[in-house]
Structure formats: structure tokens, C-alpha cells
C-alpha positions in Angstrom: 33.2 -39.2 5.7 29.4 -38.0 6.8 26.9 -40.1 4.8 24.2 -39.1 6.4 21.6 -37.7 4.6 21.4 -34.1 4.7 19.4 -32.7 1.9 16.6 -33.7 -0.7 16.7 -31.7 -4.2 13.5 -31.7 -5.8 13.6 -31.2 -9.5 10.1 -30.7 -11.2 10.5 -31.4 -14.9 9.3 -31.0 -18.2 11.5 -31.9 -21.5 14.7 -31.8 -19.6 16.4 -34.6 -21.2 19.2 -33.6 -22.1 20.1 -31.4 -19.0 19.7 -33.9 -16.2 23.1 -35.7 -16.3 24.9 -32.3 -16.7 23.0 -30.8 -13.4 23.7 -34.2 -11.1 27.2 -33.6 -11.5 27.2 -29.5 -10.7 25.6 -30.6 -8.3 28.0 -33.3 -7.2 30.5 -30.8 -7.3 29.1 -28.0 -5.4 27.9 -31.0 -2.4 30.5 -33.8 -2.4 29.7 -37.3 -2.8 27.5 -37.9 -0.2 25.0 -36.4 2.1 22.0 -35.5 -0.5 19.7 -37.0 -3.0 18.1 -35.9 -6.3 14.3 -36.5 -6.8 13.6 -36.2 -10.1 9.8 -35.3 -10.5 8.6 -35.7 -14.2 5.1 -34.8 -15.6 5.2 -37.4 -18.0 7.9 -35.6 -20.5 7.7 -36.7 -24.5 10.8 -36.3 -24.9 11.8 -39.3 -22.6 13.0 -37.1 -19.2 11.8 -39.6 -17.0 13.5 -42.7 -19.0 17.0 -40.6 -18.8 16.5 -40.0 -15.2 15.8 -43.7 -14.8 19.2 -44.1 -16.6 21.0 -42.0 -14.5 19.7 -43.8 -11.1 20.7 -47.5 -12.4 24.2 -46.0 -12.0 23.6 -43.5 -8.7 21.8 -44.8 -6.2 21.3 -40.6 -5.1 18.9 -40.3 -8.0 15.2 -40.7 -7.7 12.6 -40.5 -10.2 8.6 -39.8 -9.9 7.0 -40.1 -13.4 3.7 -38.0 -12.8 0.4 -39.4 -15.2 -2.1 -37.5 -16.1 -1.3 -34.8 -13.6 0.9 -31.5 -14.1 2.5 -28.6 -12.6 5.7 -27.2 -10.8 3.8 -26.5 -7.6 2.5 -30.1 -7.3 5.5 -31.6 -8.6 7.5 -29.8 -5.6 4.8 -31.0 -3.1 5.2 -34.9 -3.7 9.1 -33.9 -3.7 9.0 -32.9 -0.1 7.0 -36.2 0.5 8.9 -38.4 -1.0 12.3 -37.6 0.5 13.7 -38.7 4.3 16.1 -35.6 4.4 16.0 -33.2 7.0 16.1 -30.0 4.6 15.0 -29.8 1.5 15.5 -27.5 -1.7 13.4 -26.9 -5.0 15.1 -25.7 -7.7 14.8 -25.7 -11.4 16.8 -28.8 -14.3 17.6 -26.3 -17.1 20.8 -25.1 -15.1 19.3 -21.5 -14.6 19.6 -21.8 -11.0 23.4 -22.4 -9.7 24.0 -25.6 -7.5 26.6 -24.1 -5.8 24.5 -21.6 -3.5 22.9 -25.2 -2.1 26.1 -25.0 0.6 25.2 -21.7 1.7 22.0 -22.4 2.2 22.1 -25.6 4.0 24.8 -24.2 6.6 22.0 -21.1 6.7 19.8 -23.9 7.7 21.4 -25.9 9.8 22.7 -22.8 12.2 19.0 -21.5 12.9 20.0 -18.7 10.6 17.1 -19.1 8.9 13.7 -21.0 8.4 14.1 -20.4 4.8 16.7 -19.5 2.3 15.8 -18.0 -1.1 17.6 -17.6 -4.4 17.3 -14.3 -5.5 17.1 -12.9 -9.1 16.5 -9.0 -7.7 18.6 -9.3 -4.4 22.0 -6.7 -4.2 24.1 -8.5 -6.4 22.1 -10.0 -7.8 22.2 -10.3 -11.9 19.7 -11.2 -14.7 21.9 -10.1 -17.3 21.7 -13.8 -19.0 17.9 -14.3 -18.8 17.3 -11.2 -21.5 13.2 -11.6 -20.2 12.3 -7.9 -19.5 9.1 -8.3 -19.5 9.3 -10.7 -16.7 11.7 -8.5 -15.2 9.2 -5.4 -14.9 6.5 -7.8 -12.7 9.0 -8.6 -9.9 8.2 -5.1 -8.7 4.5 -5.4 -8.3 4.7 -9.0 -7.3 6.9 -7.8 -4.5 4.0 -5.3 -3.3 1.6 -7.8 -3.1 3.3 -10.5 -2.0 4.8 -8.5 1.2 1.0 -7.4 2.1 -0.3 -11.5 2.0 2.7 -12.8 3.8 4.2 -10.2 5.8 7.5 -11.1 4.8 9.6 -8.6 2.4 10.8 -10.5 -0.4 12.9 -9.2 -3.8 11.9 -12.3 -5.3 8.6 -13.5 -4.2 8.4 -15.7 -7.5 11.5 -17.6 -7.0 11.7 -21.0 -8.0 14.9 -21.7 -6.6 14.6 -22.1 -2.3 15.6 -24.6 0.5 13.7 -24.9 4.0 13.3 -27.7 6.7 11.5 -30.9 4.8 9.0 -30.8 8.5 8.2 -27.6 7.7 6.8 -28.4 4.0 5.2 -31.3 4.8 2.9 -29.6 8.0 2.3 -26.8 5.3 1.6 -29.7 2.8 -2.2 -29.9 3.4 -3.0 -26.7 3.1 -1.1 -25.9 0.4 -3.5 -25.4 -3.4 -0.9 -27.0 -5.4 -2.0 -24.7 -8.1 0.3 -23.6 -10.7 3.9 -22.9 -10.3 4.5 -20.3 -7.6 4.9 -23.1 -4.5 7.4 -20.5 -3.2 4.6 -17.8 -2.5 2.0 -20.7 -1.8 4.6 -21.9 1.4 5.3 -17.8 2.9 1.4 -17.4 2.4 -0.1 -20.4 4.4 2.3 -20.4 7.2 0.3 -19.3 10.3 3.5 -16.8 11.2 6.1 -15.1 9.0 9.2 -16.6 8.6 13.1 -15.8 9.2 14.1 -15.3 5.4 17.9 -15.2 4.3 17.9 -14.1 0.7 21.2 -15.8 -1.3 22.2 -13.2 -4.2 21.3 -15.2 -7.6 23.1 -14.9 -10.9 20.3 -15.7 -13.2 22.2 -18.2 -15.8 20.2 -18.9 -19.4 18.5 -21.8 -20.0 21.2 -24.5 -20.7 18.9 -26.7 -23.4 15.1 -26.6 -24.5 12.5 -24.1 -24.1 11.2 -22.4 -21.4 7.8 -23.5 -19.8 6.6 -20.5 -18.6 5.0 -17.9 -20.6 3.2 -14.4 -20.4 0.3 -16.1 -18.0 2.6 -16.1 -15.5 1.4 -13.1 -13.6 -2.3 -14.7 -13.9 -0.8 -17.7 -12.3 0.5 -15.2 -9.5 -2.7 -13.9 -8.7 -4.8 -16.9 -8.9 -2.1 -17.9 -5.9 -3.0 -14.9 -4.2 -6.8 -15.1 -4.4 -6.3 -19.2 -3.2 -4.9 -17.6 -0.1 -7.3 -15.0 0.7 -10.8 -16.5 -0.7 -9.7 -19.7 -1.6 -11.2 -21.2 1.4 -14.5 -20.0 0.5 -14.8 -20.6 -3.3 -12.5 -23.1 -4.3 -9.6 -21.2 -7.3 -10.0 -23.5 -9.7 -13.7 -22.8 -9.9 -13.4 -19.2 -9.3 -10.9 -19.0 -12.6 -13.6 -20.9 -14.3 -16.5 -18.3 -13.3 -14.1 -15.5 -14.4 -13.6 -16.8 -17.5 -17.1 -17.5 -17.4 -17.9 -14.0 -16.8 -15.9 -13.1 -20.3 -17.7 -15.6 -21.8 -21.1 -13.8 -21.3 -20.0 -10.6 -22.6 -18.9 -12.5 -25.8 -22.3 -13.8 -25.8 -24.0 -11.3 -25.2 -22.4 -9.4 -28.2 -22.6 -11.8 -30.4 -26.3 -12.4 -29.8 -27.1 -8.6 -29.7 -25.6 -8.7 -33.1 -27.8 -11.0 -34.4 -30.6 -9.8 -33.2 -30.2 -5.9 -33.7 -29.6 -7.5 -37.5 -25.9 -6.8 -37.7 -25.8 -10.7 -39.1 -29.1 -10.8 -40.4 -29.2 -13.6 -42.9 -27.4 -15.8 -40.4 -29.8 -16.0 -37.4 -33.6 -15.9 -38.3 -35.0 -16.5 -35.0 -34.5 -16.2 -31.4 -33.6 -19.3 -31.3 -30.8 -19.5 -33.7 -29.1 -16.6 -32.7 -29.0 -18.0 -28.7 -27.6 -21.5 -30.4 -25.0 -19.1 -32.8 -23.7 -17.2 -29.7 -23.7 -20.1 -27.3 -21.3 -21.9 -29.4 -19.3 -18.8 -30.2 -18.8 -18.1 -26.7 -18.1 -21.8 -25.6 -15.1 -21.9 -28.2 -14.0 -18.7 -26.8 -14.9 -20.0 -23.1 -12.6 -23.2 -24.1 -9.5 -21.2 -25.5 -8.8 -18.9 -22.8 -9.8 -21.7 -20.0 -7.0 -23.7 -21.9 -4.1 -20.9 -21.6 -5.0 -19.8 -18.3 -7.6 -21.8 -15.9 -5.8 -25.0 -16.8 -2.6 -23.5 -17.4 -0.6 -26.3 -15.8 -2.7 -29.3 -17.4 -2.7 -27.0 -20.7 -3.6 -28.5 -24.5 -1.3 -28.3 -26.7 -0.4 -28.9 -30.6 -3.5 -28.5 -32.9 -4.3 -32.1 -32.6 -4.6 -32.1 -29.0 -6.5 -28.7 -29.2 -8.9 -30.2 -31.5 -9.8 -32.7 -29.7 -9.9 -30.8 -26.5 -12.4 -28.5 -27.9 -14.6 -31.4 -29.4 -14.7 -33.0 -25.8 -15.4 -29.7 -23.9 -17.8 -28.6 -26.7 -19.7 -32.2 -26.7 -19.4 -32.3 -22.4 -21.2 -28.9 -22.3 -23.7 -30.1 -25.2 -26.2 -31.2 -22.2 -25.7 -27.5 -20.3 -25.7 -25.7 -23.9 -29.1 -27.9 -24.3 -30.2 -26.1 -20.9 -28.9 -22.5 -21.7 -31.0 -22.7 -25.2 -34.2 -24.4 -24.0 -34.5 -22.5 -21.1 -33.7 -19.0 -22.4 -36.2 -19.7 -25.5 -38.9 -20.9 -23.2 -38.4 -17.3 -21.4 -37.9 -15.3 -23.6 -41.4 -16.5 -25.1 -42.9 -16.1 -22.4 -42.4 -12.3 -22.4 -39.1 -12.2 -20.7 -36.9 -9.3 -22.2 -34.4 -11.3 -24.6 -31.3 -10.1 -22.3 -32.4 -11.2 -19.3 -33.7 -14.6 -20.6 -30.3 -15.2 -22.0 -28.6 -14.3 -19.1 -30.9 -17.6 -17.1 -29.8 -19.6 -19.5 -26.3 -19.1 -19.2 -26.5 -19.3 -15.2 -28.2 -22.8 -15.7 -25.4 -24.2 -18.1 -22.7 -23.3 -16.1 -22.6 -25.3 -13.5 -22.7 -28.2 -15.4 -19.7 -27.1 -17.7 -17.2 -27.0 -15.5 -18.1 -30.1 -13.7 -17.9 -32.1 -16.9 -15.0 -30.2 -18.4 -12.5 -30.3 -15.0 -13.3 -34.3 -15.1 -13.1 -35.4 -19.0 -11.5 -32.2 -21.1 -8.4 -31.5 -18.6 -8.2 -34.1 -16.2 -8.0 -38.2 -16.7 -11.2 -39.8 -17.8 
């Protein structure tokens, strides 16, 4: 018997408890007993992921387990995958037993004749089905993703926003570095940064439901699609996470500027009795706004959530901006009585306060203090 080790199966997870042990022996099954290894990559589940996987490995020495702290994300996850293992090839796909273990064979002998560079699952492939995923809203995106993605990578993919996909462990780890990590299209992030196109062989995918738990993704999704896009077109020159930040930013002012028009024109008269008041009023309006959506979408993969984690996620970004909030209200007062028309003195303020913001709120509100 071969026990060689032939292929590293990196498993991002999030509240998978219960469907780890089930997927190790599909997986079993579809491989053999030898030849391939399991990393388990874990951000840090609650419902105790990475202490089941740690279970598991005591008894099989082909599980791994990598319990990610204060760090999240499937794209990232499947990154220190392709690091960690010493397998020639390597394959990402998902622990909630959506993605069928027994398309792994086809792909490794796909990989090991020069076939191809990299194999994909495919949910929109000929004969293909999705019947069991009941997600047709996600269904109707595959279309448009496939339009876009073909123009950034030059490959034609059904699927461009599979999570399920095997290529040569060398090959990720060159494209490591200049990889964004962002989010959870790694897939895309891999086509997009190679410096050629490469030889795809789609594998027809039968789209199973979700085994246990709930899913992680959500309606963001396409956001976190074309944030990947922009990091591989303009990513070089103004860094994604920033450049979510200024967009959200940018929604932020009109709020603002509505809010403060308002009270001024005397739509909330009786709440705002000076200039100064209604610049304070709308700065906080707009940071709690500014905060929310940054939550659901900027820092989608590091995302808040239950209202006591909220809370205090707003308090922190609302007292780490208190010092640019200071700026924006000080400065736009000071100009605006100076003659400055109201909208355009506002407008400096909010310039001067947002650099500091996202600085600050990156560093204590969604990363580790």
C-alpha cells in the first residue's frame, strides 16, 4: 500500500461541530486509508469545532487542527491551509457536507496527469444540480459573477465563486503573497493573481444541503465578490480594506449631510439651536450609521455579532473616533464662522476625521487590541 502523501484537504471552519467526524470518514471512503491529510482550520468556533477536531486527531494521526485567534475568514483560513500542509496537491472545500468527497479522486488523477493546473467543483457545470441548496437568489448571481470574472482572469468559469477546488500546493503557496486574503472567494483571488491563465477542468457538482448548522454566508456575498475584484485591479494602489472604508465613508457623508441640512433648514428645529449642535447631532448620526454598514460589509469576515457584541463594538468605534469627531466639529465650526458656506465647512470637517477613524477602528473595534 502507497503511504505517501498525496493530498492536503483544507477545511475552513466556523460552528462545524457536529459535522467534522461525519466528513473524515466520507472522506475516508472516497480516498482509502492513506495517502492524504485533513487540516482542520478553525476561527475560533463557540461551539467547540476546534476542541472536536482536536478529538478526532488524538485518534487519527491524518487530522490537523489550526485554531485561528482573533483573526477570521474563509479566504485566510484556506491560505495558512496551503502552508501548513507537505502534500503535493492540495484541495479546499467546505465541513457542512455540501461539497461531495468523492469528486477528490477525479480531481487528483486530473492533477497528477497534467490534465489540469486546477480542478473545480461546479454548481452551474452540465450536470450539474443545485436542486438541494433551494438559494435562488444566490443562484441568479452566478451569471453576472461569471461575466466578470471571465474579463479579470481570462479563464471561462461556470462557477467562479466555488468554494470547493484542488490545484498543486507550489502553485498556492507562490500565489500566497500576493494573494489579499480578503473575504471568502480565495477561488477567484488564486485565477485573478496568476501572471497567466490557467488549464481549468470543471468536475460537475451536485450541490448537497447543508448537513448541520447554519450557513455563514449571507446576501453580502456579491459585495464580498466585488471587493475581490477591485483588490485585483486597484488594489495595488489603494489598499481594499481602506477603499471599502472610504465607500462607506462616502454614504456616510450623504447621511450627514441630510441630517444636518435638516436641522438647519428647521425640519428638527427644537433639536439643534446652533451650528454647532446640529454638526455634533449629524456627526453622531452618521457615525452609527458609518459603524453598522462597516460591520455587515467592510468587516464582513471579522463581523460583530449578538447585541452585546454590537453594543460594545459601537461604544469602542464611537469613543475611537471621539478624537476625529472632535476634529470634524471644531474644525467645520471654526469655518463655517469664518464665512465658509455651511456645506462646504462640513464637508472639511468630515475629510479631517476620516483618516483617523479608520486607523483607530481597523486596530481596536475589529481587530485584536
Amino acid at each position: 500500500m502507497n503511504s505517501s502523501l498525496d493530498l492536503g484537504i483544507v477545511l475552513p471552519t466556523l460552528n462545524e461541530r457536529g459535522n467534522l467526524g461525519p466528513l473524515v470518514k466520507r472522506i475516508e471512503d472516497a480516498l482509502g486509508a492513506e495517502g492524504w491529510e485533513v487540516l482542520i482550520v478553525d476561527d475560533d468556533s463557540k461551539d467547540g469545532t476546534a476542541d472536536e477536531a482536536r478529538a478526532i486527531a488524538q485518534a487519527d494521526r491524518r487530522v490537523r487542527v489550526i485554531q485561528r485567534i482573533g483573526r477570521r475568514g474563509l479566504a485566510s483560513a484556506a491560505i495558512e491551509g496551503f502552508c501548513a500542509t507537505a502534500a503535493p496537491y492540495v484541495a479546499v472545500m467546505d465541513a457542512d457536507h455540501q461539497h461531495d468527497p468523492a469528486m477528490l479522486v477525479g480531481m487528483l488523477a486530473a492533477m497528477k496527469s497534467g490534465e489540469a493546473e486546477i480542478c473545480i467543483a461546479s454548481r452551474f457545470a452540465e450536470g450539474a444540480s443545485t436542486a438541494d441548496w433551494d438559494n435562488p437568489d444566490r443562484e441568479k448571481l452566478s451569471g453576472l459573477a461569471n461575466t466578470i470574472a471571465r474579463k479579470i482572469t481570462g479563464v471561462a468559469l461556470t462557477d467562479p465563486m466555488s468554494g470547493y477546488f484542488m490545484l498543486p500546493t507550489a502553485t498556492a503557496r507562490a500565489l500566497t503573497p500576493r494573494l489579499s486574503g480578503i473575504g471568502f472567494k480565495i477561488l477567484l483571488d488564486l485565477l485573478a493573481t496568476s501572471d497567466r491563465p490557467m488549464k481549468v477542468k470543471e468536475f460537475a457538482l451536485n450541490f448537497a444541503a447543508r448537513r448541520e448548522g447554519v450557513s455563514k454566508l449571507d446576501r453580502a456575498i456579491l459585495f464580498d465578490f466585488l471587493a475581490g475584484l477591485y483588490d485585483k485591479t486597484l488594489g495595488q494602489v489603494i489598499p481594499t480594506r481602506f477603499a471599502l472604508f472610504g465607500t462607506v465613508g462616502a454614504l456616510g457623508v450623504i447621511v450627514h449631510m441630510v441630517v444636518l441640512a435638516s436641522l438647519i433648514m428647521g425640519v428638527g428645529e427644537g433639536l439643534a439651536g446652533s451650528f454647532f449642535e446640529a454638526q455634533g447631532i449629524a456627526v453622531i448620526v452618521a457615525m452609527s450609521f458609518n459603524f453598522w454598514l462597516n460591520n455587515w460589509l467592510t468587516y464582513r469576515d471579522k463581523r460583530l455579532k449578538g447585541w452585546g457584541a454590537v453594543l460594545r463594538g459601537w461604544a469602542g468605534f464611537c469613543a475611537t473616533c471621539a478624537v476625529g469627531a472632535f476634529a470634524n466639529v471644531a474644525a467645520a465650526t471654526l469655518l463655517q464662522s469664518q464665512g465658509v458656506f455651511w456645506a462646504v465647512a462640513a464637508m472639511a470637517g468630515i475629510v479631517i476625521g476620516s483618516v483617523w477613524n479608520y486607523a483607530l477602528s481597523s486596530r481596536f473595534v475589529w481587530g485584536r487590541f
